[in-house]
C-alpha positions as CSV (number, residue, x, y, z in Angstrom):
1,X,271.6,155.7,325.7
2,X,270.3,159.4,327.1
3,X,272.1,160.5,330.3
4,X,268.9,161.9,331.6
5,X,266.8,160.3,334.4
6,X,264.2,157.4,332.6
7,X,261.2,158.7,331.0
8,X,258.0,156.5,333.3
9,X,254.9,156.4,331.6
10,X,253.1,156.7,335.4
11,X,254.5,160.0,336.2
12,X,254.8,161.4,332.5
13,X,252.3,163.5,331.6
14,X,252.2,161.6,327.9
15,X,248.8,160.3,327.5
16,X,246.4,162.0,324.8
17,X,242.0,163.1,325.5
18,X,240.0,164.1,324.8
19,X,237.6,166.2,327.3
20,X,233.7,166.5,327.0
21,X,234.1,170.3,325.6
22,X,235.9,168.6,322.5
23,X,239.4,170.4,323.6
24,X,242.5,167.7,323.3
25,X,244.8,167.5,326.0
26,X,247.3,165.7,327.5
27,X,247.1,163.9,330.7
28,X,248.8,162.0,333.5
29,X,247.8,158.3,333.9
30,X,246.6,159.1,337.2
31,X,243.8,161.4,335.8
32,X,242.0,158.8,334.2
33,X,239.2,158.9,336.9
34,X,238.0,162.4,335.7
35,X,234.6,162.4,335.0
36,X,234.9,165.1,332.1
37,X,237.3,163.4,330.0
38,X,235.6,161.1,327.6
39,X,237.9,159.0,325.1
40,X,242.0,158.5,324.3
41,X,243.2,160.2,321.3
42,X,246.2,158.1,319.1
43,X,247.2,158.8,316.0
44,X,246.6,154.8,314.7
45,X,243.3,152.8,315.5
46,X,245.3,149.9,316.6
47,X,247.3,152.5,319.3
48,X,243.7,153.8,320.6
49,X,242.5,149.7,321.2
50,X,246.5,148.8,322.2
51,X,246.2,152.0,324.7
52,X,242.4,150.8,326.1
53,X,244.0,147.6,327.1
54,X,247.2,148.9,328.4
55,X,244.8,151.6,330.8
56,X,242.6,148.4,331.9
57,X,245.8,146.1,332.4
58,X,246.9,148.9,334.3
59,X,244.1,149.4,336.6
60,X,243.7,145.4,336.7
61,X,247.0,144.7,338.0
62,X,247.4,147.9,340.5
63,X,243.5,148.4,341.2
64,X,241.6,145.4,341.6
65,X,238.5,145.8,343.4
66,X,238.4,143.1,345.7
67,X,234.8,142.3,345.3
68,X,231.6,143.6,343.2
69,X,231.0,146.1,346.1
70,X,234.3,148.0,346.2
71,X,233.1,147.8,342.0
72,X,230.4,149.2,342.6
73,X,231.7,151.9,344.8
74,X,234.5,153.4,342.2
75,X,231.7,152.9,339.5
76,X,229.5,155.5,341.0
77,X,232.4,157.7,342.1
78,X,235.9,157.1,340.6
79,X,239.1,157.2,341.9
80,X,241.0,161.0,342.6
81,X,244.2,161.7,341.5
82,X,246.0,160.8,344.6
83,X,244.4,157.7,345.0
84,X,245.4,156.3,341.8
85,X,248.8,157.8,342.2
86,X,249.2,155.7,345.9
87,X,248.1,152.5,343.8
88,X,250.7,152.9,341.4
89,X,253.3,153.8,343.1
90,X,254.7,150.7,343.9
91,X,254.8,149.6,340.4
92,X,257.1,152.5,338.7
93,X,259.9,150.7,338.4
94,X,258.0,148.4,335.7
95,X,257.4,151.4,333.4
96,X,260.5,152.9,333.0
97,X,261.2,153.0,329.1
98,X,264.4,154.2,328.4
99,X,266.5,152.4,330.7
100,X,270.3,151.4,330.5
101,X,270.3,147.3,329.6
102,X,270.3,145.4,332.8
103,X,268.0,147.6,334.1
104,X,263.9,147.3,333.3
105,X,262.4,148.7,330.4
106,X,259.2,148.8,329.8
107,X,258.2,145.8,327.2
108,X,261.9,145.2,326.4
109,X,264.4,142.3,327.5
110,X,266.1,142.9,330.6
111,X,269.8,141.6,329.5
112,X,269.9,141.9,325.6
113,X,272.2,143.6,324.5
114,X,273.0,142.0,320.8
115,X,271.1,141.4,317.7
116,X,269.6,142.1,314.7
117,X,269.4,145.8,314.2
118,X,266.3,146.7,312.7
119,X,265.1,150.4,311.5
120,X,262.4,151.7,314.0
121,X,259.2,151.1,311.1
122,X,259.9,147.4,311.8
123,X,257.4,147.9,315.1
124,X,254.9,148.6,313.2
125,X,252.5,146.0,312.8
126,X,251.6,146.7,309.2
127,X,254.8,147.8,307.9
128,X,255.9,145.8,304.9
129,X,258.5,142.9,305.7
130,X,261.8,141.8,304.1
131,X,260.8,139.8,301.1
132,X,258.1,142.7,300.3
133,X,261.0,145.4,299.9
134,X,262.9,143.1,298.4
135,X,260.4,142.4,295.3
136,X,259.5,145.9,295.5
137,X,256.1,145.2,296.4
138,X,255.5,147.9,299.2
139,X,252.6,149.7,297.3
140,X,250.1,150.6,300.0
141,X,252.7,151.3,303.0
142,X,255.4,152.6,302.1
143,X,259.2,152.3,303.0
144,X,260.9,155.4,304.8
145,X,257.8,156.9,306.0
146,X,259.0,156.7,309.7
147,X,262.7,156.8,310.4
148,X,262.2,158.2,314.1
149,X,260.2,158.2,316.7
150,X,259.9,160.1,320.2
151,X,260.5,157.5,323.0
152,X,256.5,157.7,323.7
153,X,255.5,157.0,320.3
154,X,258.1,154.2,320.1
155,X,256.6,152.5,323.3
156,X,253.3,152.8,322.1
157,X,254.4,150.8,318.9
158,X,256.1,148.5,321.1
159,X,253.2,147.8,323.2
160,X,251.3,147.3,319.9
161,X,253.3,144.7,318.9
162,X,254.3,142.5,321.7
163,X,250.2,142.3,322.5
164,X,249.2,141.3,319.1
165,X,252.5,139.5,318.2
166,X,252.5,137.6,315.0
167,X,254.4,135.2,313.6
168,X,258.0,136.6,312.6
169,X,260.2,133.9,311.3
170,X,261.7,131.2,313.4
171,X,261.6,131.6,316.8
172,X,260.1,134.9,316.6
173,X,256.8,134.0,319.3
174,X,253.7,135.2,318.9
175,X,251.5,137.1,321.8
176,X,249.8,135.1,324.5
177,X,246.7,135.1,322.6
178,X,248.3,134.1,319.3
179,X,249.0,136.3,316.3
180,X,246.4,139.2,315.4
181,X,243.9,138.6,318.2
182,X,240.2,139.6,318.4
183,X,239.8,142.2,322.0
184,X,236.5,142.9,322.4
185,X,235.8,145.4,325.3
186,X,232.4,146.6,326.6
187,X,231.7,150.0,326.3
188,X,228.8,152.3,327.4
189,X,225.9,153.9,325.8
190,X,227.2,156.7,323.2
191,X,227.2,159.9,323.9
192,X,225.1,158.9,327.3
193,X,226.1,160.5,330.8
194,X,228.0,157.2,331.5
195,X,230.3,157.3,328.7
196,X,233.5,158.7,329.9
197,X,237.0,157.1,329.5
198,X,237.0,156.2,333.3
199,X,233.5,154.1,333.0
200,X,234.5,152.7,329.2
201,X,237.6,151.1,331.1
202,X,235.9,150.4,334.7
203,X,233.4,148.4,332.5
204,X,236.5,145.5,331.9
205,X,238.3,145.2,335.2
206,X,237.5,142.0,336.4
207,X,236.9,141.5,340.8
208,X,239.5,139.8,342.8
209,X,236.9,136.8,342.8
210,X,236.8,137.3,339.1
211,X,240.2,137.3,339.0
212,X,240.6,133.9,340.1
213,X,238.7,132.2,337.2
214,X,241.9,132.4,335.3
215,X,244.6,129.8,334.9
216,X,247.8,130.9,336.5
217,X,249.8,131.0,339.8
218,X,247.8,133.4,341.6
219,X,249.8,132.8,344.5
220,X,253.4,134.0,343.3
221,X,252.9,137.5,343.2
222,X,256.5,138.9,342.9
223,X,256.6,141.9,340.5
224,X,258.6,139.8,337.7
225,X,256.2,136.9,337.2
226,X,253.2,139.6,336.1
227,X,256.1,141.5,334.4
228,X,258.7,139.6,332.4
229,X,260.9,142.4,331.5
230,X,261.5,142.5,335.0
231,X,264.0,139.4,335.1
232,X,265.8,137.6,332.4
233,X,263.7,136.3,329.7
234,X,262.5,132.9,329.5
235,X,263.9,131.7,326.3
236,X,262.7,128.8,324.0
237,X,265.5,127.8,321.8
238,X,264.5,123.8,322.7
239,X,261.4,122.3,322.7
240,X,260.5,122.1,326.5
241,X,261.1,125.5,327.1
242,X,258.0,127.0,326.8
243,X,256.2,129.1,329.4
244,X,252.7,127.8,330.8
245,X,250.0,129.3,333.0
246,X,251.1,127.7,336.0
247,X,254.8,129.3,335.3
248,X,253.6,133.0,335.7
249,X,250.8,135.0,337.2
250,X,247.6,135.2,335.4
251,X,248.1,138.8,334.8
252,X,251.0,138.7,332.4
253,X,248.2,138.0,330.3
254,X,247.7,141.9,330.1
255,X,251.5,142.2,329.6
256,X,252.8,139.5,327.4
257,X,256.5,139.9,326.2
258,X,256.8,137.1,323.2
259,X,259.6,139.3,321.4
260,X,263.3,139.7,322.7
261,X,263.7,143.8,321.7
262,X,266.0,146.4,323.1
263,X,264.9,150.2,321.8
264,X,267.9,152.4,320.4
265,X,267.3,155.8,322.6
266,X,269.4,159.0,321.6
267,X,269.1,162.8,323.2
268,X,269.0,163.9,319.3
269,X,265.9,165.8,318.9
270,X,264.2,166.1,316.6
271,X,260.3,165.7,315.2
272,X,258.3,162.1,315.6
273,X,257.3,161.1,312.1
274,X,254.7,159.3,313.6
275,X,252.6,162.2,315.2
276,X,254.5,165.3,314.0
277,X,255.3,166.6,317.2
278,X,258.9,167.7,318.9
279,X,260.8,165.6,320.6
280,X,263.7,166.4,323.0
281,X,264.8,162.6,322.0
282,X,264.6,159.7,319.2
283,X,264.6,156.2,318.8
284,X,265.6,155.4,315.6
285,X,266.0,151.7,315.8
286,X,266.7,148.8,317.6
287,X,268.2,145.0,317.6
288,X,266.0,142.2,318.8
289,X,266.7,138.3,319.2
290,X,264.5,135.1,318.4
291,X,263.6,132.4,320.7
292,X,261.5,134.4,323.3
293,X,259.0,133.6,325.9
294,X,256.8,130.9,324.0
295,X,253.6,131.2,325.4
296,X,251.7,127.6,325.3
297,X,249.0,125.8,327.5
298,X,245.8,127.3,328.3
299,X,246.6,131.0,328.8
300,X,243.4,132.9,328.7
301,X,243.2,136.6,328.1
302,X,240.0,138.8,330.0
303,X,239.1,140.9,326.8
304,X,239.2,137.9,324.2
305,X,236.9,135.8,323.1
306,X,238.0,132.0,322.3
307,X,237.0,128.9,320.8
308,X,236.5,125.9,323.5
309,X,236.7,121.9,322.0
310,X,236.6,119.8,325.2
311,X,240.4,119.8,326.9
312,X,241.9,121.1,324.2
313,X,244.2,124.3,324.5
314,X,241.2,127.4,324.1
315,X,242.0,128.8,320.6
316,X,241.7,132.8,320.3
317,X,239.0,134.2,318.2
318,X,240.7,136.2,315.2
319,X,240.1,138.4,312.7
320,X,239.0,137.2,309.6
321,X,238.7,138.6,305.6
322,X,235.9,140.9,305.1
323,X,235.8,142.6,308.5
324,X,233.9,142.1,311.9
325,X,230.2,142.2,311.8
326,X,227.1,140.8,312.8
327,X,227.7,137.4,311.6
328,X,230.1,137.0,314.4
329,X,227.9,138.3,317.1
330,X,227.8,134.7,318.2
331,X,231.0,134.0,320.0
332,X,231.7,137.8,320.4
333,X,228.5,139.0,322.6
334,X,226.6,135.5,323.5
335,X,228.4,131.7,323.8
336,X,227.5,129.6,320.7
337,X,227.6,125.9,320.3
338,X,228.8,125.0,317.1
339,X,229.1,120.8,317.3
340,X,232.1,120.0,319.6
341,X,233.5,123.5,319.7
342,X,232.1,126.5,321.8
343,X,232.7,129.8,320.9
344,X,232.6,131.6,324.2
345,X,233.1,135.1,324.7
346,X,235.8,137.0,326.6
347,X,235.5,136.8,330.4
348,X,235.3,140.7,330.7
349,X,231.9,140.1,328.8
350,X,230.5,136.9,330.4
351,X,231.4,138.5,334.5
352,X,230.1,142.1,333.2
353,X,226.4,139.3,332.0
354,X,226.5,138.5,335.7
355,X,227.2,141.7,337.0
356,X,224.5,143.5,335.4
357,X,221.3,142.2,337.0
358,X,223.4,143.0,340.5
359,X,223.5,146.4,339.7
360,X,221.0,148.5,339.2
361,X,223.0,151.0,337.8
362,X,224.1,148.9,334.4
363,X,220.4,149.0,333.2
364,X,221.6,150.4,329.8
365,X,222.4,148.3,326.4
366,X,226.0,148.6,326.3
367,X,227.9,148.2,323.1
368,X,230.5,145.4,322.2
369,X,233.9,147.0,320.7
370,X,235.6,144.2,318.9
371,X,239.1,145.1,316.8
372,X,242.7,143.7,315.8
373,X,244.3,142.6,312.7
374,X,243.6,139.8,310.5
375,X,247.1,138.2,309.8
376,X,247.9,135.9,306.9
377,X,251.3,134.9,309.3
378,X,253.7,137.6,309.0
379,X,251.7,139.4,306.6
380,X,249.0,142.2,307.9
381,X,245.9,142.3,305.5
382,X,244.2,144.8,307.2
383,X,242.9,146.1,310.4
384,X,239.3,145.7,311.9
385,X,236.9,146.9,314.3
386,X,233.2,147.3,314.7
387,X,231.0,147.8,317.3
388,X,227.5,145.8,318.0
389,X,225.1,145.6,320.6
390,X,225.0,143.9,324.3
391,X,221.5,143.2,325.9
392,X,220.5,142.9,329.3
393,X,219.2,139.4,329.6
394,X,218.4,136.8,332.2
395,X,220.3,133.6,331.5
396,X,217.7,131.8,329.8
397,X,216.9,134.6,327.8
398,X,220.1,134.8,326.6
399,X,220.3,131.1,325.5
400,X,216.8,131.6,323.5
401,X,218.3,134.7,321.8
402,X,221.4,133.1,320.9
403,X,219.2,130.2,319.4
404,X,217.2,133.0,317.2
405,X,220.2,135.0,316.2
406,X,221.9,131.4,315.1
407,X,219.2,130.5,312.8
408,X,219.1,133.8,311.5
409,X,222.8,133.9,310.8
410,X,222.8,130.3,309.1
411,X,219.6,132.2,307.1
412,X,221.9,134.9,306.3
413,X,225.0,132.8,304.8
414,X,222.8,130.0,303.1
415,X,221.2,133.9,301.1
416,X,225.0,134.9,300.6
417,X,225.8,131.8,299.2
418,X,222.4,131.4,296.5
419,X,223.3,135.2,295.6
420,X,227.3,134.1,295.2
421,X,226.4,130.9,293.0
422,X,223.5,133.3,290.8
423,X,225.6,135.6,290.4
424,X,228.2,133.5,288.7
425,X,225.7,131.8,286.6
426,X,224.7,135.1,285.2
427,X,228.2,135.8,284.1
428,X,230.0,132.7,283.0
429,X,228.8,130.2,280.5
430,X,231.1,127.7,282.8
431,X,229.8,129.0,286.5
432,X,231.8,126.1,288.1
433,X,235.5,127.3,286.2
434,X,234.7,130.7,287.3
435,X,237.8,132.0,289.1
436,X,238.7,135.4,291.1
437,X,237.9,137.4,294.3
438,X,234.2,137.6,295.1
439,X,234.5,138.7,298.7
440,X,233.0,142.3,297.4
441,X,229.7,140.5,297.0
442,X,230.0,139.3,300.7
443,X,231.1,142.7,302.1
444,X,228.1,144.0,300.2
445,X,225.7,141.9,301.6
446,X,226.5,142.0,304.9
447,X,226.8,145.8,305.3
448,X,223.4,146.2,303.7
449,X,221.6,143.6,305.8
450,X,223.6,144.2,309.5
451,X,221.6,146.9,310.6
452,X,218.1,144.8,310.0
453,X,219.6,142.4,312.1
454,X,220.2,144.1,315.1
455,X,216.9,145.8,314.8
456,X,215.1,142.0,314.5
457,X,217.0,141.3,318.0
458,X,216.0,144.4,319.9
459,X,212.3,143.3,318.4
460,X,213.1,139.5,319.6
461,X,214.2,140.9,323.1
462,X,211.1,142.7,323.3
463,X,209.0,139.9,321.9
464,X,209.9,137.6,325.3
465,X,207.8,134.7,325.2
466,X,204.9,135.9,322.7
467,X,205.6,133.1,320.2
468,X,203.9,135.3,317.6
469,X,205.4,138.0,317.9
470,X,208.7,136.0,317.6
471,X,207.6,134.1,314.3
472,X,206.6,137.8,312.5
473,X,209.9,139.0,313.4
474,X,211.9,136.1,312.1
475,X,209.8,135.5,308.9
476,X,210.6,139.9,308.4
477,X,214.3,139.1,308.4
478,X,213.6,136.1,306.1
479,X,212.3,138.5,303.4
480,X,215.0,141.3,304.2
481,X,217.4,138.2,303.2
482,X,215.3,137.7,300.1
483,X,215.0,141.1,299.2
484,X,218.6,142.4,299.9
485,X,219.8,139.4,298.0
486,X,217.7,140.2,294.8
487,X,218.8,144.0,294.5
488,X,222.4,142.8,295.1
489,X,222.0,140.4,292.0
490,X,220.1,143.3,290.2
491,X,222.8,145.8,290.6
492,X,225.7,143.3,290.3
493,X,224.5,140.8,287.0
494,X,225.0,143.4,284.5
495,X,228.5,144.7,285.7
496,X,231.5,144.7,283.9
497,X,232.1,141.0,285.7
498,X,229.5,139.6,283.2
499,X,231.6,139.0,280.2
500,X,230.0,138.9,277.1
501,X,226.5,141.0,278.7
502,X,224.5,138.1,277.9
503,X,221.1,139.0,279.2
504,X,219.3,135.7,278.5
505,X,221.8,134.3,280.9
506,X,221.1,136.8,283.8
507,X,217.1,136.0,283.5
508,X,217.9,132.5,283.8
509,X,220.0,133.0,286.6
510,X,217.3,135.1,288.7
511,X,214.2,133.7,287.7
512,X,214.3,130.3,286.5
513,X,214.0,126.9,288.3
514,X,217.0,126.4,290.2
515,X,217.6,130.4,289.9
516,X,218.1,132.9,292.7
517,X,214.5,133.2,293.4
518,X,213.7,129.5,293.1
519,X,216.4,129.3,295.8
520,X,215.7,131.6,298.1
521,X,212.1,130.2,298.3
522,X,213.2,126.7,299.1
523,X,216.0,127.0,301.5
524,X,215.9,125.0,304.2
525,X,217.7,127.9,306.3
526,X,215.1,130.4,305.7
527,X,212.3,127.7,306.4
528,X,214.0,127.3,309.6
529,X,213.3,130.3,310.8
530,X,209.6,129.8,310.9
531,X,210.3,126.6,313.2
């Protein structure tokens, strides 16, 4: 462990921008608030989206604006340098990050001081796990790419983790929101005179009022039950042990700790792998423990969305195969009722819904940022993020919209599905024994029809209550289904999938009774729309 006094990540100047001229720079927290500095610069997309909700957890927990007018106030003219500093201040001691064991470190366990050593790549996320080196099987992220670290980039990878914790093995916990997470943060207009960093994370913190809508001791306020690394952990090597709402402040939501890990610090220097820079220190490892805090109940996170069935603990919305896009819209931008479950998006979004017709200054569309990792357990497939539009809507509005954009997303998936079966009947004799990875054909075919569907909603917002207006814009997103589905079998039927080129087979499959076409014209989905 380094001699020299702890590296803080509130009075380091450590965090990457980029300013409205284009120059990169680095920056103290504190600076946030100024106006010329317009995004975070991280050398991984998952440290830009971990590094937005460490800013906003930040500000959440150590600036809270007591109601929507003291929001309103540091909307229209952020915070200075000193007064973010004098809000901060009495929180340093929770972001040292090199401190000696028994003392707090940032997103590491107070008293551990045992383990399993580990070599530092094992923070990463996506970096390939035990059995995969084993068999040899690390093809697309590779062993030994990162031995060490500076303590910044280390933290960073840290932070990554513990937020979006998957499951490790036995008794390794997975984050408050489970493993791999949806966030989806609200974000203004591009390139508009309100999008700067400061108004891209102001946009998220919740009021003091709105605060209070979440489950958790809001009353026990002491330093340790909003940050866990500040006492000793709350193991769960027994059933019984696990840690509920009521046993913590609602904001250790923003700083979950599910993973006993202690960082290896040395004052070797030497250059970060990660970022290529010099670093007057490395961490080149550390050892970590099972059995941490096991987060259970119903914890609820601001910036996620979840899935609602009656009483039930609320289930996080994850990632899935084939990416984020518009057929998730529902759940993600507007609540959806899907039988006995509700998909209901993050609080951030539903207070910033109310929020918006109380001040005038929101009357922009803002965009919807949604990212994380979609997880297979341990295992990483891949990483996501996509951004899709927010409207400006009176409640009842918004329930009619959602009601449109439903029936034109069952539209889209009953398309998917004709194109999937077509397709298979143009290249197998046995359609039904066909076997193998089709999700190109869905990646395809959402890609090429997502941007018609945002266009039909701005026309449905603009429609309002002209019924036929409504009707021509649904029946036009009917034939961009029927059309984008034809040109997808076109340019698929004939591809190196069809094995034998049998061409008789691919005009039955298109435009025979009980073909594509035939299909398409008699779905009950598509007729829907014109209900």
């Amino acid at each position: 462990m380094t001699e020299t006094p702890n590296l803080n990540l509130l009075t380091e100047s450590w965090l990457t921008v980029r300013r409205t001229a284009g120059a990169v720079a680095k920056i103290h927290v504190r600076e946030i608030g100024s106006p010329d500095i317009i995004d975070i610069v991280a050398p991984r997309a998952d440290f830009r989206g971990a590094l937005y909700q460490l800013l906003i957890g930040l500000l959440q927990t150590a600036f809270t604006p007591e109601d929507i007018k003291i929001w309103r106030r540091y909307w229209n003219s952020p915070p200075d340098v000193a007064t973010l500093q004098n809000a901060f201040e009495p929180w340093l001691s929770a972001f040292d990050i090199d401190s000696p064991i028994g003392e707090p470190a940032f997103m590491q366990d107070l008293t551990l001081d045992t383990g399993e050593d580990k070599e530092i790549a094992a923070l990463f996320i996506d970096a390939p796990g035990g059995k995969t080196l084993r068999d040899n099987q690390d093809h697309f992220v590779k062993r030994g790419a990162i031995t060490q670290l500076s303590p910044l980039s280390a933290i960073l990878a840290l932070f990554t983790l513990q937020i979006n914790a998957p499951s490790g093995g036995v008794g390794h916990r997975v984050s408050v929101r489970g493993g791999g997470p949806l966030t989806t943060l609200i974000l203004p207009p591009e390139g508009g005179e309100e999008d700067t960093l400061w108004k891209r994370l102001w946009l998220n913190v919740l009021t003091k009022e709105e605060l209070a809508e979440l489950p958790g001791d809001h009353q026990n306020t002491f330093p340790e039950r909003i940050f866990p690394w500040l006492a000793p952990t709350r193991t769960s090597e027994k059933k019984g042990m696990e840690t509920y709402p009521e046993q913590a402040h609602p904001l250790q939501a923003y700083w979950c700790m599910p993973r006993r890990i202690r960082l290896h610090f040395s004052d070797e220097e030497g250059q970060c792998d990660l970022t290529g820079e010099p670093s007057g220190a490395l961490v080149t490892g550390f050892h970590t423990k099972n059995y941490g805090i096991n987060y259970a109940g119903h914890w609820q996170h601001p910036l996620t969305p979840y899935v609602f069935e009656g009483d039930k603990e609320p289930l996080s919305i994850k990632a899935q195969p084939g990416g984020v896009g518009y057929r998730h819209w529902l759940g993600l931008a507007v609540t959806a009722q899907q039988g006995k479950l509700t998909r209901t998006p993050a609080l951030a979004v539903r207070r910033y819904e109310d929020r918006q017709h109380r001040i005038g200054e929101l009357d922009f569309e803002p965009r919807l940022w949604a990212f994380g990792y979609d997880m297979d357990n341990m295992k990483a497939r891949c990483w996501y993020e996509a951004e899709m539009p927010l409207f400006n809507l009176e409640q009842e509005q918004r329930e009619d919209l959602a009601e449109q954009a439903k029936k034109m997303i069952e539209a889209a998936s009953d398309a998917l599905k004709t194109l999937k079966s077509a397709l298979k009947s143009a290249w197998f004799d046995r359609p039904k024994d066909a076997k193998g990875d089709l999700s190109f054909i869905d990646v395809n075919f959402w890609s090429a029809t997502e941007p018609g569907f945002y266009a039909s909603l701005r026309e449905l917002v603009a429609a309002g209550d002209d019924e036929e207006a409504i009707n021509e814009t649904l029946q036009c997103w009917a034939n961009t289904l029927k059309r984008q589905a034809r040109e997808l079998f076109d340019q698929f039927a004939l591809s190196s999938l069809n094995e034998d080129g049998n061409l008789k087979r691919v005009v039955k499959a298109r435009d025979s009774k009980g073909g594509l076409n035939h299909h398409l014209n008699g779905s009950r989905a598509m007729k829907a729309l014109a209900a």
